[in-house]
C-alpha positions as CSV (number, residue, x, y, z in Angstrom):
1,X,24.7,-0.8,8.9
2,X,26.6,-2.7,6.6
3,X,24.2,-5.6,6.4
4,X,21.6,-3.1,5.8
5,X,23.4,-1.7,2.5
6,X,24.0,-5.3,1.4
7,X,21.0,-6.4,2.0
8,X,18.9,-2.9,0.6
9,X,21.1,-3.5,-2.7
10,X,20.3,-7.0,-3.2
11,X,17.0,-7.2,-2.5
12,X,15.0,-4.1,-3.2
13,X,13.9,-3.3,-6.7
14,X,12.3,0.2,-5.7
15,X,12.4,2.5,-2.9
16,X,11.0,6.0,-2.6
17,X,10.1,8.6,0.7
18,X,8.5,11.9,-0.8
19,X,5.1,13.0,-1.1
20,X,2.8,10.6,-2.9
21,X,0.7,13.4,-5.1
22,X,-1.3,12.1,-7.8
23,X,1.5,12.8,-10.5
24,X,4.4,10.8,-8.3
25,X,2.0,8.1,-7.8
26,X,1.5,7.7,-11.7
27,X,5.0,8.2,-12.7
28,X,5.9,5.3,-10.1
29,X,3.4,3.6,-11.3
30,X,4.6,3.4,-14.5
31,X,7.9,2.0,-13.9
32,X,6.8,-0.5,-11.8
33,X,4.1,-1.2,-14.4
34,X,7.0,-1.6,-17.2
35,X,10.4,-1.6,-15.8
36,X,10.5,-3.9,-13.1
37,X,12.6,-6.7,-14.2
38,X,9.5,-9.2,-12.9
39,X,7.0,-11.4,-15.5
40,X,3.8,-9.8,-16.5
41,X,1.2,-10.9,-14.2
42,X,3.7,-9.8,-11.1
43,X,3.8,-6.2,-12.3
44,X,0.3,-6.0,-12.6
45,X,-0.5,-7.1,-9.4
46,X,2.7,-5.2,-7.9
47,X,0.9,-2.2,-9.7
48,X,-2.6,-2.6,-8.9
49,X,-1.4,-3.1,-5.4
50,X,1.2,0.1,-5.1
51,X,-2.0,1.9,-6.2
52,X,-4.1,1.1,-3.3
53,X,-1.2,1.3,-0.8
54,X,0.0,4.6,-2.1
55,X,-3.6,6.6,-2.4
56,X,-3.8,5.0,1.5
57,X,-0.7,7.3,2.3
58,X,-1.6,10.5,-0.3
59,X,-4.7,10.3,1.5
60,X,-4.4,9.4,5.2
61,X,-0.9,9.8,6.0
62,X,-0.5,12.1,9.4
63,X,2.6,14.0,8.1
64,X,1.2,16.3,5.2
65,X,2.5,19.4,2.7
66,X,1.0,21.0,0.1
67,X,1.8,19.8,-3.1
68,X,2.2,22.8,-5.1
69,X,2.0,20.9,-9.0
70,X,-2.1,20.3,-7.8
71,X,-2.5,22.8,-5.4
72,X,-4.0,20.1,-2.8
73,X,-2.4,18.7,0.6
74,X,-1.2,15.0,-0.2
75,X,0.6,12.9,2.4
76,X,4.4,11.8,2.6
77,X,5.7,8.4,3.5
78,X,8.1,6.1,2.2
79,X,7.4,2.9,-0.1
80,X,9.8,-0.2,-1.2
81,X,9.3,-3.4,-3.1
82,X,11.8,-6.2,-2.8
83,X,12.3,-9.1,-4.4
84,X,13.2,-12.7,-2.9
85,X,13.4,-16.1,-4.2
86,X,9.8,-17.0,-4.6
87,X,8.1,-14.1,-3.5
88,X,8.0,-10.1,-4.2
89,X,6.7,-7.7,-0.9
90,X,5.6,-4.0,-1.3
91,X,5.6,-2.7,1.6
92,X,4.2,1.3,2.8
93,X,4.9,3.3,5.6
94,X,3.1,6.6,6.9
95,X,2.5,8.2,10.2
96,X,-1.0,7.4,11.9
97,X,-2.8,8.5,14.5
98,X,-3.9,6.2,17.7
99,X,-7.2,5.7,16.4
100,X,-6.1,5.1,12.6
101,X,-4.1,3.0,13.8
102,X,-7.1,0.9,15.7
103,X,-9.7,1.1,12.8
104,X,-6.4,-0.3,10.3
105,X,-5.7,-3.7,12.8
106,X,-9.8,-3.9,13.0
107,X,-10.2,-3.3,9.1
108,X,-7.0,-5.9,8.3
109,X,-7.8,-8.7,10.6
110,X,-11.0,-8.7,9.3
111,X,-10.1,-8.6,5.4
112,X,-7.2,-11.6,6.3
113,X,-10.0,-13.6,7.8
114,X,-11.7,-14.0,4.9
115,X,-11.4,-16.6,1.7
116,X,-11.0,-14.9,-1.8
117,X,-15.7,-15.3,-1.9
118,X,-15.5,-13.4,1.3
119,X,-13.2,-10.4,0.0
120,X,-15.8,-10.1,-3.2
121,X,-18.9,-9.8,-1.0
122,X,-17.2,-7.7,1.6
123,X,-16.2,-5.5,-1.4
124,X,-19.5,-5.7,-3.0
125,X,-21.1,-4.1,0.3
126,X,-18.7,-1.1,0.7
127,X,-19.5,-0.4,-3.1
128,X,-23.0,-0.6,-2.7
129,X,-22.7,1.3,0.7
130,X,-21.0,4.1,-1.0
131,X,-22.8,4.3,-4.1
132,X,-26.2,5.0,-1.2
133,X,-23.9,7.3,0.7
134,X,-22.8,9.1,-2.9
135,X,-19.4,9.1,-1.3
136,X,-16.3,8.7,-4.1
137,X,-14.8,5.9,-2.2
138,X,-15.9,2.6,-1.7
139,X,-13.0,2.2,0.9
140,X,-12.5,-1.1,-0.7
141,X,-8.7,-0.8,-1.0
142,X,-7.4,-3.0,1.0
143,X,-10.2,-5.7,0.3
144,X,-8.2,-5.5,-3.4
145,X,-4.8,-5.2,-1.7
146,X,-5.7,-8.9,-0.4
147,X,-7.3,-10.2,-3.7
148,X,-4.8,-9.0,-5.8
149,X,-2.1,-10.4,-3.4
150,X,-3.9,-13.6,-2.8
151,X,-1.6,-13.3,0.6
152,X,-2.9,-11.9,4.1
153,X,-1.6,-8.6,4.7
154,X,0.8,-8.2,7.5
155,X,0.2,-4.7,9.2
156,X,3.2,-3.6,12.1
157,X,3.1,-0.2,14.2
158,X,6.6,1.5,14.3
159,X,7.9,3.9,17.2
160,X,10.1,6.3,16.1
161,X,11.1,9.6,17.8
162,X,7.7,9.7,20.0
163,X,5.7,9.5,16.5
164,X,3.6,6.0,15.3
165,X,4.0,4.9,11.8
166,X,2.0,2.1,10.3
167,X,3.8,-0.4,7.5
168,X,1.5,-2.3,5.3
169,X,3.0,-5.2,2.7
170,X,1.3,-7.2,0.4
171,X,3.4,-10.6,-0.5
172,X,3.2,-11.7,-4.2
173,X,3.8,-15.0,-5.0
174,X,6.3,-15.7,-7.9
175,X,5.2,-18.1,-10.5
């Protein structure tokens, strides 16, 4: 446990477990946006990418409440970014179901195949798809989780107390 503490305090810039309604995800959002002690560029993309990640959870995490502030169910899970020597991670965790699960590893080994011209037309086609289907989402967020990133995303499946939980992190590269 004691490694644990040491290495949660020296290494993690943010960590949060809650619901992730529209008005946490904004507020976080903001401090990572400007408060992070990172350059520029790496906030951006730490905050572009926090976006994606976090409406994944608000909107397909298993374990649910209603979130009185918006009157609208919204997911919970947990979030942290830490920071290294040359790289900074975000990682997300949620509760999925068996087949979430299966359509995520499908859905992320086929976004990590692909070079950055891959990832734009693979993006362009959801887009397109959706705009024919007059759905709102393109589900494209995780095609921008990898551009943004520039880094494959690493997807693991955690057991804990007969329930599955899915953890998504994006790497950064510091400049």
């Amino acid at each position: 446990m004691q490694y644990f503490m040491e290495h949660l305090a020296n290494e993690t810039l943010f960590f949060y477990k809650g619901i992730f309604s529209y008005p946490v995800i904004v507020e976080i959002s903001h401090h990572i946006r400007n408060d992070l002690n990172l350059d520029e560029k790496t906030r951006e993309k730490l905050f572009a990418i926090f976006v994606e990640l976090a409406q994944n959870v608000s909107s397909y995490s298993q374990e649910r409440v209603q979130a009185t502030i918006i009157n609208r169910e919204v997911g919970i899970g947990a979030f942290y970014i830490i920071e290294q020597k040359n790289i900074v991670k975000i990682t997300t965790l949620n509760k999925v179901s068996d087949e979430q699960m299966k359509r995520l590893l499908t859905r992320v080994s086929k976004i990590n195949a692909l070079d950055r011209t891959g990832l734009r037309t693979l993006k362009m086609n959801f887009r397109n798809e959706a705009i024919q289907k007059h759905t709102l989402s393109g589900n494209v967020g995780l095609i921008e989780v990898a551009l943004k990133s520039a880094n494959p995303i690493v997807l693991d499946t955690v057991h804990f107390q007969n329930n599955k939980y899915v953890m998504i992190t994006a790497q950064i590269n510091k400049k």
